[in-house]
C-alpha positions in Angstrom: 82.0 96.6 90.9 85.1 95.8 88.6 87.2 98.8 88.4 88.9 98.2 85.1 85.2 97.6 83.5 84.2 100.4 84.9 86.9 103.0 82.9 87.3 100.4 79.9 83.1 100.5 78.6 83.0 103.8 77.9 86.8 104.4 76.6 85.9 101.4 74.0 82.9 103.2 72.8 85.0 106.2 72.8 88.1 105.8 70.9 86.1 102.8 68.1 89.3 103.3 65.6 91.9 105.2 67.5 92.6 101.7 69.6 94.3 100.0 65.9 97.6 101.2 66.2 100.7 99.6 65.3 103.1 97.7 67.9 106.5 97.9 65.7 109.3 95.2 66.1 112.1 94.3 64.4 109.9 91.1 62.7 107.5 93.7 61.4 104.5 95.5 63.2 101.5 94.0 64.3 97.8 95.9 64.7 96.2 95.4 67.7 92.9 94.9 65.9 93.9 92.3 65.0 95.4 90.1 67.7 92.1 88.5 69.4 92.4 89.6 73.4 94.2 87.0 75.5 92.2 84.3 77.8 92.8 83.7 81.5 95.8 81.7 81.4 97.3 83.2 78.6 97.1 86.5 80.6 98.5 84.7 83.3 101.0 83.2 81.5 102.1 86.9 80.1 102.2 88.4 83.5 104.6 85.4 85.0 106.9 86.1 82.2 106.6 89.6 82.6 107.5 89.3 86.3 110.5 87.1 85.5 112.0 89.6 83.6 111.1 92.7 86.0 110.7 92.2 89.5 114.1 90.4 91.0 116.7 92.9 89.3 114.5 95.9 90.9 114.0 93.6 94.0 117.5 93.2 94.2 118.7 97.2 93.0 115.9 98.1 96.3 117.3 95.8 98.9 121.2 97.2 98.2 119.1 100.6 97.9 118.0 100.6 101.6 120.6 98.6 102.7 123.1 101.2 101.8 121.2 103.7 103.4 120.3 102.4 106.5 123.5 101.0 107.1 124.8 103.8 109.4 122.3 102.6 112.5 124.0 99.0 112.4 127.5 101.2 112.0 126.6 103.0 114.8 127.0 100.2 117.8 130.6 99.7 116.3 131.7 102.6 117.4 131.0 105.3 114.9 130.4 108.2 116.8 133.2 107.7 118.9 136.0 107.1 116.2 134.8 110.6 114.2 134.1 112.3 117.5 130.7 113.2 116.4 128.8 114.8 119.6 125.3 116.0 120.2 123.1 116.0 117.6 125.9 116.0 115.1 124.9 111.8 114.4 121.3 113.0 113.8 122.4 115.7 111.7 124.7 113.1 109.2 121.4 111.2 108.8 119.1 113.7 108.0 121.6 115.9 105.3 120.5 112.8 102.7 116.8 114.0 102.8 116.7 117.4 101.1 118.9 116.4 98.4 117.0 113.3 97.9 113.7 115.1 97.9 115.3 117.6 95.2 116.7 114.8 92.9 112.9 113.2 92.8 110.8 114.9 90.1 113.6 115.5 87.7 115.0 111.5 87.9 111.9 110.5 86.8 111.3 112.9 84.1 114.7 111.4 83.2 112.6 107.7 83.0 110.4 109.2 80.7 113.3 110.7 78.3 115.7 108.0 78.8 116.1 103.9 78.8 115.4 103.1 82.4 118.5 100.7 82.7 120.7 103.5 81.3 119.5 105.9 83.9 119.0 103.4 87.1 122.6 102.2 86.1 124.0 105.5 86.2 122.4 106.2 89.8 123.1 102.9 91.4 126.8 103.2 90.5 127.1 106.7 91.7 125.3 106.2 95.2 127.5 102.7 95.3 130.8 104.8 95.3 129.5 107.2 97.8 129.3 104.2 99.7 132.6 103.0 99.4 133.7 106.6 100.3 132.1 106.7 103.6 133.9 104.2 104.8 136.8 106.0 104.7 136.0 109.3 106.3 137.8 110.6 109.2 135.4 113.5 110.7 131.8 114.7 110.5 132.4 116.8 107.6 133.6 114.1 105.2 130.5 111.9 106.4 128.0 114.7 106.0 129.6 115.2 102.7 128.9 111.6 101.5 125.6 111.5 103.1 124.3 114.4 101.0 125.8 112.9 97.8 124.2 109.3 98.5 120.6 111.5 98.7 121.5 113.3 95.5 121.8 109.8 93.7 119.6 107.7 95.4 117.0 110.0 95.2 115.8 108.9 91.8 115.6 104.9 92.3 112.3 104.6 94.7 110.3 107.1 92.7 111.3 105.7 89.7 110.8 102.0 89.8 106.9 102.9 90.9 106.4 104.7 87.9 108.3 102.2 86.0 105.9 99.5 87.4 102.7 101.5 86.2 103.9 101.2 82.8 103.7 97.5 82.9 101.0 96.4 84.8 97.1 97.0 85.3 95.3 99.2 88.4 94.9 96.8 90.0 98.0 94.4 89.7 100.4 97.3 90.5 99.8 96.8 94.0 101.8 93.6 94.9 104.8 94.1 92.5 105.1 97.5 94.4 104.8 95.4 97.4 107.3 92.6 96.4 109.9 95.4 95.4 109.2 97.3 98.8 109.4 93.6 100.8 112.9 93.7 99.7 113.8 96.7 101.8 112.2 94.9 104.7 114.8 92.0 103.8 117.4 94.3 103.7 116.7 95.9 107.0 117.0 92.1 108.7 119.9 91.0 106.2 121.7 94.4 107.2 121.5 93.4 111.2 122.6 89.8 110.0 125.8 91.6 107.9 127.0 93.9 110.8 127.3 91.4 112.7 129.5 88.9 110.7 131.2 92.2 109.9 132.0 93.2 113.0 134.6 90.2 113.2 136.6 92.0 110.7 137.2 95.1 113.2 141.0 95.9 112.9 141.3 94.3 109.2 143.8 96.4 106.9 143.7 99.3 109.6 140.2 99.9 109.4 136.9 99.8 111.9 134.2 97.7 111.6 131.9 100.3 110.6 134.0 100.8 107.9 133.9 97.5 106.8 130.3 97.5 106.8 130.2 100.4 104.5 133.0 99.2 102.2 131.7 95.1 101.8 127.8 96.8 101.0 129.2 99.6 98.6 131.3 97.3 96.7 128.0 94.6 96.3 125.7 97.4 95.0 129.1 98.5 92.6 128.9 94.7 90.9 124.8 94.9 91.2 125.0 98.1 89.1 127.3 96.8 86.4 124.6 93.8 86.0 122.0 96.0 86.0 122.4 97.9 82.9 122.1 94.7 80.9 119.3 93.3 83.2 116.7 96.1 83.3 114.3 96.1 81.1 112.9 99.3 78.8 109.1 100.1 78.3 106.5 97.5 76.7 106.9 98.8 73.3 110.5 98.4 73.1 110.7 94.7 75.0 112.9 92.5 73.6 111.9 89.6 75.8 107.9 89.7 74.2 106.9 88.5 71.3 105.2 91.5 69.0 101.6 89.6 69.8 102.4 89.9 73.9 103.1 93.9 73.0 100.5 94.5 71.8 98.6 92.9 74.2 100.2 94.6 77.4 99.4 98.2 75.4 96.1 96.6 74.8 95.6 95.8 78.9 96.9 99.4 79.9 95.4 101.2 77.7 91.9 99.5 78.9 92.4 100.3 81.9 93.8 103.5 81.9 91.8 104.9 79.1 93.2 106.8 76.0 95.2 109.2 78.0 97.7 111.5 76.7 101.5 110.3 77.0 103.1 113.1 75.5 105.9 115.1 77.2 105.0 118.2 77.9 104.9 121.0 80.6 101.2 121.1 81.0 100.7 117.6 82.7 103.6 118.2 85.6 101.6 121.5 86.1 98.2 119.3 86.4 100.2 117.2 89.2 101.5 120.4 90.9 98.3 121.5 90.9 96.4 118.8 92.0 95.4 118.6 95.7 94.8 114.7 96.3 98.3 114.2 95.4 99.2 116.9 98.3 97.1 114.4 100.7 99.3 111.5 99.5 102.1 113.7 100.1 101.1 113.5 103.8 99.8 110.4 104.6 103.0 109.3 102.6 105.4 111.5 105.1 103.3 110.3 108.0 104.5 106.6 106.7 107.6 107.1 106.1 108.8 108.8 109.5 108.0 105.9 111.4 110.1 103.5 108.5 113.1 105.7 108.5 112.7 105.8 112.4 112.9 102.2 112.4 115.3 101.5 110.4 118.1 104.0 111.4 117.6 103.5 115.0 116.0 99.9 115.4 119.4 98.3 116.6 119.8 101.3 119.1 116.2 100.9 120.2 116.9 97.1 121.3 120.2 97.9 122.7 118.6 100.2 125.2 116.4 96.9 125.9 119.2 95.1 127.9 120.8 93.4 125.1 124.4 93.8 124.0 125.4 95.2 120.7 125.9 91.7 118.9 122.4 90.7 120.4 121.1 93.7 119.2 121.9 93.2 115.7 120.1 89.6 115.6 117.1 91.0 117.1 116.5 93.6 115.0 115.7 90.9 112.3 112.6 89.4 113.4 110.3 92.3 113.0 111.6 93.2 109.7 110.9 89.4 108.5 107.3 89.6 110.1 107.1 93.6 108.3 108.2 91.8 105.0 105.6 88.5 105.1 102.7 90.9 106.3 103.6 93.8 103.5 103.5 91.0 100.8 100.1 89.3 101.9 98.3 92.8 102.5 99.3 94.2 99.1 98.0 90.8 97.6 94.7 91.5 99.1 94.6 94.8 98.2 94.8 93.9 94.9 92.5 90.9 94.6 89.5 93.3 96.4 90.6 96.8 95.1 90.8 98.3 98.1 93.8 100.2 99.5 92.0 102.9 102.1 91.0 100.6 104.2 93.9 98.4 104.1 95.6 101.6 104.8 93.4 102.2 108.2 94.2 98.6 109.3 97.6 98.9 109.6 97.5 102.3 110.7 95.9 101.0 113.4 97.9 98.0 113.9 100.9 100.8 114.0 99.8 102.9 116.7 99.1 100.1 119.0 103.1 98.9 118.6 104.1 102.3 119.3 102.1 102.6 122.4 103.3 99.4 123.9 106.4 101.0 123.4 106.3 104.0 124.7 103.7 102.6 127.4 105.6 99.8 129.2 109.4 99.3 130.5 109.0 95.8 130.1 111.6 94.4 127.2 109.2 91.6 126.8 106.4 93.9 126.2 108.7 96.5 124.3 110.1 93.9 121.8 106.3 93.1 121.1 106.1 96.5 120.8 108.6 96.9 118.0 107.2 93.6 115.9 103.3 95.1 116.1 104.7 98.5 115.1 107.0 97.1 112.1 104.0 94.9 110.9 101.8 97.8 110.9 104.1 100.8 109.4 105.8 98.6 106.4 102.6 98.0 104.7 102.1 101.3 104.8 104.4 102.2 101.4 103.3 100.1 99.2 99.7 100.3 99.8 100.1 103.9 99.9 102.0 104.5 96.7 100.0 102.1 94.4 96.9 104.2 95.7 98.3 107.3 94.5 99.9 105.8 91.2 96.2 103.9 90.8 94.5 107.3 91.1 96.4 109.7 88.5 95.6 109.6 84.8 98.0 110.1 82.0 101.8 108.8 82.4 103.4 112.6 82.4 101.1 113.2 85.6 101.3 110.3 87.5 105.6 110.4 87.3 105.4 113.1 88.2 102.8 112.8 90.8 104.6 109.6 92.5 107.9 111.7 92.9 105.7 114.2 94.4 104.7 111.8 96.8 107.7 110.4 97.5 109.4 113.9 98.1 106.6 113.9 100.9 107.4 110.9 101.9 111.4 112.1 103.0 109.8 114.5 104.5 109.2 112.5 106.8 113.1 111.0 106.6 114.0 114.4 107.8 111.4 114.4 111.0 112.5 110.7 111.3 116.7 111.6 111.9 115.5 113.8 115.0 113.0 111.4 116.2 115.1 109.1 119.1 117.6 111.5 119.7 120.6 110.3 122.8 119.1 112.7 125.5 115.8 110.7 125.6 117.4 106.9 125.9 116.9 104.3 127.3 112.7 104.3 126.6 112.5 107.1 124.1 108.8 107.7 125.2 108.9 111.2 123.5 109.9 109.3 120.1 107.4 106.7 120.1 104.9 110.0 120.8 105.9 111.9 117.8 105.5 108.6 115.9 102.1 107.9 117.1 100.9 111.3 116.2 102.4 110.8 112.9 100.4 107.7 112.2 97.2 109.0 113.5 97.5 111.8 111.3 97.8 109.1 108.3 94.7 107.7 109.9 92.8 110.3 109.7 94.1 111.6 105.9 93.4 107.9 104.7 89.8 107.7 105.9 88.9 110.9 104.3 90.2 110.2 101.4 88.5 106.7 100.5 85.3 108.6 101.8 86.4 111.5 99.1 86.9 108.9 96.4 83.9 106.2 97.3 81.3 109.6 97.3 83.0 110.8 94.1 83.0 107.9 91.5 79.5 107.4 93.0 79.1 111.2 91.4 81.2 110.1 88.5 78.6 106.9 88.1 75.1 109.1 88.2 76.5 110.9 85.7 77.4 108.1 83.4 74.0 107.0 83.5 72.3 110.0 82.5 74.7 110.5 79.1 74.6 106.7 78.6 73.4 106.9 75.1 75.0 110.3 74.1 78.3 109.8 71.8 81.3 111.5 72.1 82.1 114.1 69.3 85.8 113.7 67.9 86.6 117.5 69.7 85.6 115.6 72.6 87.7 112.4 72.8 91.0 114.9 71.5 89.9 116.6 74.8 89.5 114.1 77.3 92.7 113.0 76.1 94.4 116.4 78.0 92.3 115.8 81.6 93.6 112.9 83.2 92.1 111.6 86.1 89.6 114.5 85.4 87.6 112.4 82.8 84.1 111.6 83.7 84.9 107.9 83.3 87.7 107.1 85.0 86.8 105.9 88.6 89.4 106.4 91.5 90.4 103.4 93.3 89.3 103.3 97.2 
């Protein structure tokens, strides 16, 4: 059964007048009564020009984002460790100092994207995480690189929660899940583009006094530096302050969300963060997303010094680690399409969870490099999908915009969780196979396996609940005390139907 019908019936029978308000512009304000709903193609037509306007500048802010990130495992085979005498686990420790201060900049960044114009804010981020860039690259010890490490969590923190509760606030339920996917896709793109980059980098060794692992740090820092400049003027605010719709296609988006989200409250207060904080399904997310995001940070900080340990030199090693992020990027893309035409994401979820673990334990499994590099394309196939999938689910499943920004950074915080776990996964003392690594990671993943299936059984049994009830009070009408209610309980409403 449609989703979107399902929540949309009773909230029109609901709310009769309360859906004629005003969508102001500087022409004048328009009542949504009063603009007949859009047909097919000129929905269509709205959501291409919507997606013109949103998706490459946050395509392109999330590619630099990960790219400047992940960076330091393509730095690594050119001679990092050895230049700032880093020993032990004192490499693992540089990588996972970022996480906790990433994890603490999540839920108040995007309580910031409420408050604030989200290219003001993004802007501001990007340009501080870009010179923290540039700053690594000239550090001398492990003190000045843990030092930059934990500033480039404290500003990057904000962007990946952000842009998924910037998304929700543009599209439908159930056309969240490919934008999220398309934006994600890009930090697939940058994990091949970043092998690509070291390498013509790596030419540049010696240049003005400097390693190439400096260079590598300098060249991207200074790209996301011009990227952030561009992107104040480039990001867009919220629907009801678009300049690039006409008042008619304003009113129309409001019209779409508010459909299919239901008459929800918006307003900024305490209350709905305390409704996330107490909810427990977002706590599941919180895992499942933390089980994904080990195995993504595990890739992509130590892919290049997984293949090295296959044979290959560190050159070679740099252009192999781009085919399974191009296959992790064409598979996260069709699978999030999918999950949006059917409106399923659990068991999408358990495909690919499968698809995961049976990378991993040709990994860990065989000594063959054939067989290993297989290995490493099933895995990255199976574990990028993963993020996407997972956070439109969550996004799809919390009511009210207060909650579910809050509720996505909660997830998220899970998720680098995870990015902690991840930094100790493949440590030195375990090369050249790293079978204990691809153990954790397997574990990790069957834990999401199991989270994921009892969730979409939790959700299926309950909006079948949610459905026997609807029945029975099909003919009662909602009392005004009522509707100024429902308006407070999020997802909690009796007609709002979770997504599976």
């Amino acid at each position: 059964m449609d989703q979107t019908k399902q929540a949309s019936s009773p909230i029109e029978k609901a709310m009769g007048s309360e859906m004629e308000e005003d969508v102001s512009s500087g022409a004048g304000s328009v009542n949504i009564t009063e603009i007949p709903e859009f047909d097919t193609k000129a929905t269509k037509r709205l959501l291409r020009k919507i997606d013109f306007h949103i998706l490459p500048i946050m395509c392109l802010i999330c590619l630099l984002c990960f790219l400047d990130r992940a960076n330091i495992g393509n730095a690594r085979l050119d001679n990092l460790e050895s230049d700032l005498r880093l020993v032990g686990l004192q490499y693992n420790d540089c990588l996972a100092v970022l996480f906790p201060f990433y994890i603490a900049a999540e839920i108040p960044s995007n309580m910031m994207m409420k408050r604030i114009r989200p290219s003001t804010w993004l802007s501001f981020i990007m340009v501080a995480w870009s010179a923290c860039i540039v700053g690594q690259g000239f550090v001398r010890n492990y003190n000045g690189l843990m030092a930059t490490r934990a500033l480039l969590g404290l500003f990057e923190g904000g962007f990946f929660p952000g842009v998924n509760f910037y998304i929700t606030q543009w599209y439908r339920r159930d056309e969240c899940g490919l934008r999220m996917a398309v934006i994600f896709s890009s930090a697939t793109i940058a994990g091949a583009f970043g092998g690509l980059l070291a390498r013509g980098i790596a030419e540049m060794s010696g240049v003005g006094g400097l390693s190439a692992w400096s260079w590598i740090f300098i060249i991207e820092g200074l790209a996301s530096v011009v990227v952030s400049a561009a992107a104040y003027w480039a990001v867009h605010g919220y629907p009801a302050s678009s300049t690039f719709l006409t008042p008619s296609e304003r009113a129309e988006v409001r019209r779409r969300l508010s459909a299919d989200s239901g008459p929800l409250s918006d307003a900024f207060a305490a209350k709905y963060v305390w409704q996330a904080l107490t909810d427990w399904k977002i706590y599941i997310h919180m895992l499942i997303c933390m089980a994904g995001f080990c195995p993504v940070y595990s890739f992509s900080l130590f892919l290049p010094t997984i293949i090295r340990n296959m044979g290959y030199s560190a050159n070679n090693a740099q252009l192999m680690s781009v085919p399974p992020y191009v296959f992790a990027c064409l598979f996260t893309l069709g699978a999030s399409a999918l999950a949006d035409r059917y409106r399923q994401r659990g068991v999408f979820l358990l495909g690919f969870q499968s698809v995961a673990i049976l990378g991993l334990v040709l990994l860990a499994a065989s000594p063959d490099p054939t067989v290993q590099y297989t290995g490493t394309v099933l895995a990255a196939i199976g574990i990028y999908p993963q993020i996407p999938l997972g956070l439109a689910w969550n996004g799809n499943n919390i009511g009210g915009s207060l909650k579910r920004a809050t509720g996505i950074a909660m997830q998220v915080m899970g998720g680098n969780c995870g990015g902690i776990i991840a930094s100790y996964v493949y440590l030195t003392r375990d090369a050249p196979r790293y079978i204990t690594g691809h153990c954790i990671l397997i574990g990790f993943v069957g834990m999401a396996f199991v989270l994921t299936l009892f969730m979409t059984t939790w959700c299926r049994r309950e909006n079948a609940r949610r459905d026997a009830i609807a029945r029975e009070a099909a003919t009662q009408e909602l009392t005004v005390e009522q509707k100024m209610m429902e308006q407070e309980l999020a997802d909690s409403v009796s007609w709002f139907r979770y997504t599976v």
